[in-house]
C-alpha positions as CSV (number, residue, x, y, z in Angstrom):
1,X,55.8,-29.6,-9.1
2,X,51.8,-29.7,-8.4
3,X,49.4,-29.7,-10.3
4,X,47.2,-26.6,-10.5
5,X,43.6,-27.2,-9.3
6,X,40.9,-28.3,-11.6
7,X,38.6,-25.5,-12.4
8,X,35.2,-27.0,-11.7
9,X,33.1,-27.8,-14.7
10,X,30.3,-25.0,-15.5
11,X,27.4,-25.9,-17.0
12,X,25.7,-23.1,-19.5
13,X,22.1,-21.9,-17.7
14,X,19.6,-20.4,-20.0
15,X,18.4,-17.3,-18.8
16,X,14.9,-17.7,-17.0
17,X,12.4,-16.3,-19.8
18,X,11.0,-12.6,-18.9
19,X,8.7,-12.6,-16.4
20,X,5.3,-10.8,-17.3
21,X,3.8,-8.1,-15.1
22,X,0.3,-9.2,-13.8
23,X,-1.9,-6.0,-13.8
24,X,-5.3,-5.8,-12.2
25,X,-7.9,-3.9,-14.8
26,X,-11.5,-3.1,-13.5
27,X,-10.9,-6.1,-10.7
28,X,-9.2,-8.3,-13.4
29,X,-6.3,-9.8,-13.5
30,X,-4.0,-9.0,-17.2
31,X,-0.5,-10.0,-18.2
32,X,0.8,-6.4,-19.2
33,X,3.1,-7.7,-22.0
34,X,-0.3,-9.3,-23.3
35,X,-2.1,-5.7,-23.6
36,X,-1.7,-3.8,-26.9
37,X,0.5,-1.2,-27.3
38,X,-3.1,1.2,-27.2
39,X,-4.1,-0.7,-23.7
40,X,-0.4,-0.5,-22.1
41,X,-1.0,3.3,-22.8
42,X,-4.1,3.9,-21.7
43,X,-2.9,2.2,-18.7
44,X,0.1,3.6,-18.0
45,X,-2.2,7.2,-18.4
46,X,-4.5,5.3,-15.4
47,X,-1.5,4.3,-13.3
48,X,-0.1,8.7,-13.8
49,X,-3.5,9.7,-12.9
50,X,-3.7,7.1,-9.6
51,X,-0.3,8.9,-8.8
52,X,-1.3,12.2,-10.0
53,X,-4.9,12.1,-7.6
54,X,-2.2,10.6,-4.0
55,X,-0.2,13.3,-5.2
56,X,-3.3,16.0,-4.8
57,X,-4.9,14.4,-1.8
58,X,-1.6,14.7,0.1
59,X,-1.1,18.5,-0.7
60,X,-4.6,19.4,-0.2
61,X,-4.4,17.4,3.9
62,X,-1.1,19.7,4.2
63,X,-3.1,22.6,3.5
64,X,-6.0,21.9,5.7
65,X,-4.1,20.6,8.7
66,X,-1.6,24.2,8.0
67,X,-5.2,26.0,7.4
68,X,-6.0,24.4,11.1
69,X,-3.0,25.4,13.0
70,X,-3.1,28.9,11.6
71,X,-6.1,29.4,12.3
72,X,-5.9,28.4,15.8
73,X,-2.9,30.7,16.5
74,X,-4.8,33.2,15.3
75,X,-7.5,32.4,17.9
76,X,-5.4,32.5,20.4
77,X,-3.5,35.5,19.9
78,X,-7.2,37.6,19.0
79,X,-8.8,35.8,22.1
80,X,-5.6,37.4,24.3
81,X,-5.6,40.6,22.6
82,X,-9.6,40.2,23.6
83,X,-9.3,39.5,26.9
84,X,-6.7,42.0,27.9
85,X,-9.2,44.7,26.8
């Protein structure tokens, strides 16, 4: 009868220690863990707001590029009416 295979032998890994999340505050670089619980607030309000203000800027260039090509059916279909007079 054979032998069964050896199983290989496994060595335990420790688990890599948590990485910490660089941030950049007013052009300087922070470990985010580091920050007080106050700081990782306030930034996490700053980070909302960032998202909150691409957010705004989007809707508002939808609204002006819409505004744009309503207006300029309307131009055209006024400037026919217009010229058929």
């Amino acid at each position: 009868m054979a032998k069964p295979p050896k199983k290989p032998a496994t060595v335990p890994v420790k688990p890599a220690p948590p990485q910490k999340t660089p941030v950049m505050i007013d052009g300087q670089e922070h470990l985010f863990e580091d920050l007080t619980p106050e700081q990782q607030e306030l930034f996490r309000h700053v980070v909302d707001l960032d998202r909150q203000a691409q957010e705004a800027q989007f809707k508002l260039n939808q609204a002006q590029f819409a505004r744009q090509a309503f207006m300029q059916r309307l131009t055209a279909l006024t400037s026919a009416t217009a010229g058929g007079k």
